[in-house]
Each structure stands twice: as structure tokens, then as C-alpha cells.
Backbone bond lengths (Angstrom), bond angles and torsions (degrees), N, CA, C in turn:
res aa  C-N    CA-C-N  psi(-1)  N-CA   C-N-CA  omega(-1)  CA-C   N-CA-C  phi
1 X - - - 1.435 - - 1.527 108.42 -
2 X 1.020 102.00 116.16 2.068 113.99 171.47 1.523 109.67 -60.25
3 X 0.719 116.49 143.05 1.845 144.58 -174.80 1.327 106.92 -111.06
4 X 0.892 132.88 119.58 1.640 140.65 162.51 1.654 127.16 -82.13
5 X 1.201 128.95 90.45 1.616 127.19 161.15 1.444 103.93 -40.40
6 X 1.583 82.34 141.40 1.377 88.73 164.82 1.580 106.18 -99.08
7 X 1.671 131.39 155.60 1.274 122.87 176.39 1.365 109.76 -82.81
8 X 1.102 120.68 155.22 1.247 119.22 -178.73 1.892 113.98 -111.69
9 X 1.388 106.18 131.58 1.465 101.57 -162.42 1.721 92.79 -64.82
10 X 1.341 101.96 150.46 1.433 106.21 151.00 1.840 125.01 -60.01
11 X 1.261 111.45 129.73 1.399 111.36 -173.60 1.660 109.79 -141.36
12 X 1.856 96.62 111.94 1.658 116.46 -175.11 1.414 108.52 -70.11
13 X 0.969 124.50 146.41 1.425 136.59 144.11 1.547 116.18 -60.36
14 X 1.411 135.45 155.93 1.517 114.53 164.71 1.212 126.91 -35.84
15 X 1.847 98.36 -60.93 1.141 97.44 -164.90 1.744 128.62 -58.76
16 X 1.553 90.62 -42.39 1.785 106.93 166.28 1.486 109.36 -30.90
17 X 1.153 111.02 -59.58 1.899 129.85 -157.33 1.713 81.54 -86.97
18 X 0.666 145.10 29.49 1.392 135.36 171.92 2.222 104.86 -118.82
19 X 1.520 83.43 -59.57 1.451 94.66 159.72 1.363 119.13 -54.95
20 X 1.223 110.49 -49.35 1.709 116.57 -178.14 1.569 117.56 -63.89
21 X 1.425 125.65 -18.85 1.230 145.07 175.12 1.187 118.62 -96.05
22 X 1.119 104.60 -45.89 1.848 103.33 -166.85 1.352 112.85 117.88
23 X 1.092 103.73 -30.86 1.126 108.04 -178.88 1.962 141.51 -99.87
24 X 1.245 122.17 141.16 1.178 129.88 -131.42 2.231 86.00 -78.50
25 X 1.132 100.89 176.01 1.555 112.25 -165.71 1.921 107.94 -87.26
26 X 1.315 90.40 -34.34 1.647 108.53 177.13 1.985 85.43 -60.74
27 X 1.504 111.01 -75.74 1.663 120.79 -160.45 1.513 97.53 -35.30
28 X 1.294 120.55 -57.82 1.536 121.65 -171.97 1.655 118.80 -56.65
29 X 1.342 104.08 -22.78 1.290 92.97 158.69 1.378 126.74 -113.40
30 X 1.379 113.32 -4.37 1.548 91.30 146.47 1.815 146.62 -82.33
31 X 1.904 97.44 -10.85 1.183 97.98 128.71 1.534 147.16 -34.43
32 X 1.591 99.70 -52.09 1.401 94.31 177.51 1.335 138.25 -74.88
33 X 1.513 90.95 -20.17 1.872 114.59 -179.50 1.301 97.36 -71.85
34 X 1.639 136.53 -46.52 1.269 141.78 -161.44 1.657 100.68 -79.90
35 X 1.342 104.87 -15.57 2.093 97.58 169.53 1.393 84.74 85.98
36 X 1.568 147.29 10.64 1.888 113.17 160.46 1.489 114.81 -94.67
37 X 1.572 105.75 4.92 1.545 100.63 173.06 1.488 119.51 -123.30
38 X 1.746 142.82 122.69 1.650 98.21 169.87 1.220 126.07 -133.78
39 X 1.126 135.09 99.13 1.596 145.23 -127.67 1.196 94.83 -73.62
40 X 1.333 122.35 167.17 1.308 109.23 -171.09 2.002 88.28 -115.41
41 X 1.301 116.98 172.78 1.304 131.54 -156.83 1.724 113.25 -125.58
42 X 1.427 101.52 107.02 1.276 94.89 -176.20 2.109 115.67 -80.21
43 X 1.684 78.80 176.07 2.119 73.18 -163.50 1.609 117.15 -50.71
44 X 1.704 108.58 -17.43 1.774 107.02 173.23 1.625 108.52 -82.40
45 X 1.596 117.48 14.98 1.869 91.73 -173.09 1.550 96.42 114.10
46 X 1.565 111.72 -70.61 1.493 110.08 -153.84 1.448 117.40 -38.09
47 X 1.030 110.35 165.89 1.624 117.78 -170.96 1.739 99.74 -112.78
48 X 1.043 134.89 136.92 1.202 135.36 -147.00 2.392 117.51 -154.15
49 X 0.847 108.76 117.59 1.471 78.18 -174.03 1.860 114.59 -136.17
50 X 1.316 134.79 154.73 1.180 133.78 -145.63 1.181 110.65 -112.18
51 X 1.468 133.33 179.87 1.954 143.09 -159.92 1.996 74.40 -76.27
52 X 1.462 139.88 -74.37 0.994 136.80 -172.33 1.116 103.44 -53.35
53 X 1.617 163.24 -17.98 1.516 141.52 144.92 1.039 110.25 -42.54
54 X 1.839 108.42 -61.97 1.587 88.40 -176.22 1.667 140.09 -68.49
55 X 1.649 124.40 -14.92 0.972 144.52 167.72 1.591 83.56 -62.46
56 X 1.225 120.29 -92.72 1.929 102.99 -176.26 1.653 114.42 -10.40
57 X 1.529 122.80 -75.84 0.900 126.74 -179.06 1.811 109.16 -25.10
58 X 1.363 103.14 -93.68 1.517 122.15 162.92 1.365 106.25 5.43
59 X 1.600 120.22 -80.31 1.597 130.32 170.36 1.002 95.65 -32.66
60 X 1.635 144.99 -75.12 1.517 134.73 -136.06 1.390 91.85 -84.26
61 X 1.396 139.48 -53.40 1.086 122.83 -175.31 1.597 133.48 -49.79
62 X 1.457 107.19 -23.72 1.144 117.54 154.11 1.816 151.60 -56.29
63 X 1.469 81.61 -35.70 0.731 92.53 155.55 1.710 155.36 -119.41
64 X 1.987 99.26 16.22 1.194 142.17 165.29 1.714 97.72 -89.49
65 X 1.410 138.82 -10.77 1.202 133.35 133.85 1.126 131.00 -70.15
66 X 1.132 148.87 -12.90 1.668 141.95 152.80 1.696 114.88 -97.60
67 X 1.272 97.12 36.06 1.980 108.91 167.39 1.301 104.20 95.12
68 X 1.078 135.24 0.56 1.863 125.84 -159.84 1.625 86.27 -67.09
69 X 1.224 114.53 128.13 1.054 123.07 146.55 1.406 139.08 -66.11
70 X 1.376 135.30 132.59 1.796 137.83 -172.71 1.620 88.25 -37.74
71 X 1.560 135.49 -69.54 1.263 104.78 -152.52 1.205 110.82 -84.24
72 X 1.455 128.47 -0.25 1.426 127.21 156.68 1.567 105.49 -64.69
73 X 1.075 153.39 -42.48 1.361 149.30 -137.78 1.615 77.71 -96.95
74 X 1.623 127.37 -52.92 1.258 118.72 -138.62 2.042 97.67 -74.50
75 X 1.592 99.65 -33.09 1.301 109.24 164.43 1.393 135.46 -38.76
76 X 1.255 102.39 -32.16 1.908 132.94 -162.95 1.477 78.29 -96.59
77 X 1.192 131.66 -80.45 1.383 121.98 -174.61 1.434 138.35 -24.61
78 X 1.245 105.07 -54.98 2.105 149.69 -176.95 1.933 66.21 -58.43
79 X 1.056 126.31 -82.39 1.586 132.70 -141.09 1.191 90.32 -80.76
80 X 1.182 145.49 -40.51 1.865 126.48 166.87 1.001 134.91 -21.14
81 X 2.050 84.25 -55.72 1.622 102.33 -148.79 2.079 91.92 -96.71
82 X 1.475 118.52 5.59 1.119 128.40 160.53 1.478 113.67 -53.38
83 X 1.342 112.66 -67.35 1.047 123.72 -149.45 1.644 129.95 138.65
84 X 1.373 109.34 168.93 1.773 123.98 169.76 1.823 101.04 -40.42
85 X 1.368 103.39 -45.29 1.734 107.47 -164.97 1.437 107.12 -50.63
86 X 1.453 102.64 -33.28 2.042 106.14 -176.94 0.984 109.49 -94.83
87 X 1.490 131.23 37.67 1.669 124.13 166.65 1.186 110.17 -53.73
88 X 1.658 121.16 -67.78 0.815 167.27 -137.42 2.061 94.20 -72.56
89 X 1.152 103.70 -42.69 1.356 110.73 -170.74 1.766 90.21 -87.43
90 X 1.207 123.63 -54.04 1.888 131.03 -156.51 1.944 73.47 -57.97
91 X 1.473 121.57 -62.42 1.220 108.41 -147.87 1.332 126.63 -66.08
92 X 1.826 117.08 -2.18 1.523 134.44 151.99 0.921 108.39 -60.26
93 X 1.258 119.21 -60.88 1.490 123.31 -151.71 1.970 91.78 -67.56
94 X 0.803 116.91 -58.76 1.213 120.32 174.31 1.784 129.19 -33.56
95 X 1.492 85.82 -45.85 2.303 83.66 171.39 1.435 81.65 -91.37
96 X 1.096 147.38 -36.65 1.300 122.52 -165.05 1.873 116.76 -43.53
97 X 1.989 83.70 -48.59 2.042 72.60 -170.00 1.434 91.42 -93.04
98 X 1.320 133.42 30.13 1.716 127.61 173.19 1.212 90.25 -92.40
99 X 1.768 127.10 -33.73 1.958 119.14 -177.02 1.190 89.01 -83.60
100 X 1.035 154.03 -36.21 1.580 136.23 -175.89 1.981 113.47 -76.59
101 X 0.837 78.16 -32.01 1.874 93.98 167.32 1.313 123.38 -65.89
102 X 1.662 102.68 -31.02 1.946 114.55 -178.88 1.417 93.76 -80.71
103 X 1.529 109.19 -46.45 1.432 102.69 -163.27 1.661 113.65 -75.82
104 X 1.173 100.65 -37.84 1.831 90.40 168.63 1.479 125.17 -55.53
105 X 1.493 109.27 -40.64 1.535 116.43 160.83 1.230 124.49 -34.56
106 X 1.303 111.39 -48.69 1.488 138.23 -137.99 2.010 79.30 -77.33
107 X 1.157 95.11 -50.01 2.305 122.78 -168.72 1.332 78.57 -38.38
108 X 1.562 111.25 -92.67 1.330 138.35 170.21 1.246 110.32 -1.27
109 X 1.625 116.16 -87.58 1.914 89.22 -169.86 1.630 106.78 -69.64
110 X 1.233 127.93 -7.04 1.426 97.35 175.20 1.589 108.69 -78.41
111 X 1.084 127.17 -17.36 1.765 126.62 -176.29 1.631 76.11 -63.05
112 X 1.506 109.08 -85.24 1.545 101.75 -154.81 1.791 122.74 -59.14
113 X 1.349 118.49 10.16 1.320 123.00 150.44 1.402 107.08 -65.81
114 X 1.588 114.59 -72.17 1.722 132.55 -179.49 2.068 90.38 -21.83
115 X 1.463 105.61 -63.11 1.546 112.09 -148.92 1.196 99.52 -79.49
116 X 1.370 142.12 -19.33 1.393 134.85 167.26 1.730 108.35 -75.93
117 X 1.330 113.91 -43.95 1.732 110.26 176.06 1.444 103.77 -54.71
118 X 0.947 121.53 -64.11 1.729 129.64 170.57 1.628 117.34 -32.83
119 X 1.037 108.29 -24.65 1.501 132.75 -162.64 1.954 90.51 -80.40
120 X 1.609 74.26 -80.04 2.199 108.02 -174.26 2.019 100.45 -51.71
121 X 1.423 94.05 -35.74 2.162 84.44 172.64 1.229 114.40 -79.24
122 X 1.786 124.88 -38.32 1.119 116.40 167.96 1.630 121.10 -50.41
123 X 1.417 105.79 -31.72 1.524 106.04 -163.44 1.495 109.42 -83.26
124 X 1.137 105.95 -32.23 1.776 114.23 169.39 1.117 109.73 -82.68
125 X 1.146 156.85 -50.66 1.804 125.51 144.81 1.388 109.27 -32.16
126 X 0.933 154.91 -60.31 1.372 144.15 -161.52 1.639 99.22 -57.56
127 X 1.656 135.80 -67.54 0.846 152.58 -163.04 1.718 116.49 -64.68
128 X 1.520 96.55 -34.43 1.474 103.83 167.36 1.777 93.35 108.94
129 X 1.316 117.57 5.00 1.593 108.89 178.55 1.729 112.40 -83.14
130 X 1.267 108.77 -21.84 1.768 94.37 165.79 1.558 114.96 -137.02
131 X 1.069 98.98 146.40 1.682 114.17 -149.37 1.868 99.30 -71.76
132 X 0.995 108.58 118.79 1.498 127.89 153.16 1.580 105.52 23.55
133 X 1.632 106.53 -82.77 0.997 134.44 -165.20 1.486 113.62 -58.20
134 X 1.451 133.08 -32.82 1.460 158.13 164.24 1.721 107.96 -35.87
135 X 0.966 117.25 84.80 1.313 109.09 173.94 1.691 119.22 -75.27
136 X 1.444 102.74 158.66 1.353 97.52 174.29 1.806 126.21 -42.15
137 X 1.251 108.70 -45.75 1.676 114.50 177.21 1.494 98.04 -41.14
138 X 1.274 106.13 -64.10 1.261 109.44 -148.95 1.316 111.30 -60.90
139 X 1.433 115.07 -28.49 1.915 125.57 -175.49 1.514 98.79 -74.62
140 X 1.671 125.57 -32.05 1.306 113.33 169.33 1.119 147.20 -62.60
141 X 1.524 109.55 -19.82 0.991 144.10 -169.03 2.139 100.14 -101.80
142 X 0.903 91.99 -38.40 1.867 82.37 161.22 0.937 132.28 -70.70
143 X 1.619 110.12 -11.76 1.683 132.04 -171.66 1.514 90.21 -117.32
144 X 1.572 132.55 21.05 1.354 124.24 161.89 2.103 102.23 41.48
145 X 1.087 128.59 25.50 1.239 144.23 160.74 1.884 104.77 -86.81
146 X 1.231 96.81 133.84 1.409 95.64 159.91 1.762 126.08 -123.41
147 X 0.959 127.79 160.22 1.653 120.24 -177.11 1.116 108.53 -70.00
């Protein structure tokens, strides 16, 4: 008769899951104080966290990269750990910072338009392709770009 193991989840230490994240040992627990993380607790106390913490993690960081703010994230959380009933609410909150996310983008490539023209005028003065006298305005304005 065959016997079955059970698998055993993988289980981080902070510091491990800190390395494994990216993230620093202080951040993980102010995650945890702020309620978007909650490690689970082994039988001595220790605080401990799993391959699905860090995939959690991952999610929040993602979306603490396109502007979500801590009490937006902690909001998204509060309504997670609700339930099916707060789809409906997570999925506002959600285009909400996706239109604030287009529009910061939107900032973004025009800065790095601004910093590449700046780039291409410096380099044509250097090269001898635009004349001395040519100020930046004026090269922007040939590129129908504005500052």
C-alpha cells in the first residue's frame, strides 16, 4: 500500500522574503502594520511568509507602480478581503488610478520627448547641423513640439 507525503509549503523568514521580493525588512513590516500584508505565524511567534505572499506582494507592487496610493492599496485590500460583493467597488477604484496612470504616462513621454529634442539640439550644435544662433524654442517649434 502507497503512502502519500504531504508537500510541504515553502516557508520564508523575513529576511529571505525580503530578498525574495525586493523588498527591504523594515517595508514588510510596514506593510504589515498598514493591513496589505499578513504573514502567517509559526507555533513559536515567528512571523513567516509563503511562494503565494510573495505573488501577493508582486500584485501590490504593481500596482503601487502606476500611482496607487498606500491608502488606495489598503482600500483594495479592506474590499478583497470582503469579498465577491466589492467587485464592483475594487473595479472603480481600479480604472480610476488606470486614468490617473494614462495621464501621468501621457506627462512622461512628453518630458522624455522635451529630453530627447534637447538631446538631438545639443547634438546638432555639436555636429554643426544647427546654426549657433537657433535657440532651443525655435528648434521646437520646427518639430511643431511644444515645452
Amino acid at each position: 500500500m502507497a503512502t502519500k507525503t504531504a508537500v510541504t509549503e515553502k516557508r520564508y523568514r523575513i529576511g529571505e522574503f525580503a530578498t525574495k521580493t525586493g523588498l527591504s525588512g523594515p517595508t514588510l513590516r510596514y506593510y504589515e502594520k498598514e493591513g496589505l500584508v499578513k504573514p502567517h505565524r509559526s507555533d513559536n511567534g515567528l512571523r513567516y511568509y509563503t511562494d503565494a505572499d510573495a505573488s501577493w506582494i508582486k500584485f501590490l507592487l504593481h500596482l503601487k507602480g502606476t500611482g496607487m496610493t498606500i491608502e488606495q492599496l489598503k482600500q483594495y485590500v479592506a474590499w478583497r478581503a470582503e469579498g465577491d460583493a466589492t467587485i464592483t467597488k475594487r473595479l472603480q477604484l481600479l480604472k480610476n488610478v488606470r486614468r490617473g496612470f494614462l495621464q501621468e504616462f501621457e506627462e512622461l513621454q512628453h518630458s522624455m520627448t522635451i529630453l530627447n529634442d534637447k538631446i538631438d539640439w545639443y547634438q546638432g550644435k555639436v555636429d554643426g547641423h544647427i546654426s549657433d544662433n537657433e535657440g532651443f524654442a525655435n528648434y521646437l517649434a520646427s518639430l511643431n513640439h511644444e515645452e
